[in-house]
C-alpha positions in Angstrom: 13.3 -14.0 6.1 10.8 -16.0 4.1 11.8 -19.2 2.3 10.1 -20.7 -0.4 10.8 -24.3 -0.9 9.9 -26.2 -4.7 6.5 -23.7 -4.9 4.8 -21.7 -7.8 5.4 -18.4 -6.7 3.3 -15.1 -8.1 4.4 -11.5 -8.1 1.2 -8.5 -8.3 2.0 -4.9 -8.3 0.3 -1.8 -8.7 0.0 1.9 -8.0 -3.2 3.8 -6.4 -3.7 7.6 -5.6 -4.4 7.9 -2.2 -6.1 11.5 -2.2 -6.0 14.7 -4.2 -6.6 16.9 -1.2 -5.4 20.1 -3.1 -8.5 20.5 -4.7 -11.6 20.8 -2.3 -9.2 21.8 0.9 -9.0 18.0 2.4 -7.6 17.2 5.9 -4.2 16.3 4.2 -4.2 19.9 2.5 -5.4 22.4 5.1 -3.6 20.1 8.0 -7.0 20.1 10.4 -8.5 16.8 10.9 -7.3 13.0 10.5 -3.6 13.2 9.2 -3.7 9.7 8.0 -5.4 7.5 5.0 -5.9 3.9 4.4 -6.7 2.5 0.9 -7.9 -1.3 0.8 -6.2 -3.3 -2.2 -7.2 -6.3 -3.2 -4.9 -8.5 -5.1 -6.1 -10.0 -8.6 -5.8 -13.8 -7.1 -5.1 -15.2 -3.6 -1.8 -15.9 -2.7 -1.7 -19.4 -0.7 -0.5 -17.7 1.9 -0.1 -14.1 3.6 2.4 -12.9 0.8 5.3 -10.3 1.5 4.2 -6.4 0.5 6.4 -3.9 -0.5 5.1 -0.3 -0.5 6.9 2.7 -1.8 5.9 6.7 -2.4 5.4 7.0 -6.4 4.2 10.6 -6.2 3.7 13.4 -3.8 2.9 17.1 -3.9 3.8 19.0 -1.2 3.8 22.5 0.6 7.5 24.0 -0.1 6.6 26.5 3.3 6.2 23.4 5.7 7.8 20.6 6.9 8.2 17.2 4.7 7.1 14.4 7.1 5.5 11.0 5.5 4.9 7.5 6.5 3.5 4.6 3.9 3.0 1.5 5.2 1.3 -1.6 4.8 -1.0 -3.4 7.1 -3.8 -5.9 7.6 -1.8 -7.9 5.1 -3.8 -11.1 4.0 -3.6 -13.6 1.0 -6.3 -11.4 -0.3 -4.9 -8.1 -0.2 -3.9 -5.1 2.6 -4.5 -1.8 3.5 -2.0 0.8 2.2 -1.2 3.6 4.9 -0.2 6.9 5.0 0.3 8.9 7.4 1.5 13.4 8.2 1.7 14.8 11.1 3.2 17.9 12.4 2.4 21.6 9.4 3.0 19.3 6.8 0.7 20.0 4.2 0.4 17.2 1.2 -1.6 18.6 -1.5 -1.5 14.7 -3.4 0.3 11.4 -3.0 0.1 7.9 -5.0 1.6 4.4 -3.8 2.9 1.9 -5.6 3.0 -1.9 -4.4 4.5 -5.5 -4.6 3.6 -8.9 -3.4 5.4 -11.4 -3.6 4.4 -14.8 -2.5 3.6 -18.6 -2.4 0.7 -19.3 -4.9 -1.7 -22.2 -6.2 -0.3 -23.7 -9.2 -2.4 -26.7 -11.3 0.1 -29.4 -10.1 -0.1 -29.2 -6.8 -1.9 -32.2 -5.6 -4.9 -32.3 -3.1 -5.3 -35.5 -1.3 -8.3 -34.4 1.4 
């Protein structure tokens, strides 16, 4: 659990499409090749600290024939941003998918005081 004690804290969100792979037969799509992709996000302003990341599936288009297998994840999580993941494996085909994201976290507000 993280506990924030008497701090300014800050709240970004957003959503990104992570590939269309539907419509020039990507990796994702035709299931040959690298089953997983990252998108960097970089949030408007530094946290003061590595903030907490929620990521969640907003959108995704898949093969009715084949199995449904996903993974979204968030790593490589900074005050400046992560990487959103996701991840197939297996005959699942995913023609599309789009992420959507929180951070929540500790942030620099004009009365904190700077002594050094």
């Amino acid at each position: 659990m993280k506990k924030f004690l008497k701090q300014a804290l800050g709240v970004d969100q957003g959503e990104e499409i992570l590939f269309s792979d539907y419509e020039d037969g990507g990796e994702m799509w035709t299931g040959h090749g690298p089953r997983e992709r990252r998108h960097a996000v970089t949030f408007r302003e530094p946290f003061k600290s590595t903030p907490v990341v929620h990521v969640a599936l907003s959108m995704w288009d898949m093969d009715s024939a084949t199995n449904a297998r996903a993974d979204i994840s968030a790593e490589n999580v900074t005050a400046d941003g992560f990487d959103m993941v996701f991840r197939t494996w297996g005959d699942s085909r995913i023609a599309r998918a789009r992420g959507r994201w929180m951070a929540i976290g500790a942030v620099a507000h004009d009365d904190d005081w700077q002594l050094y």
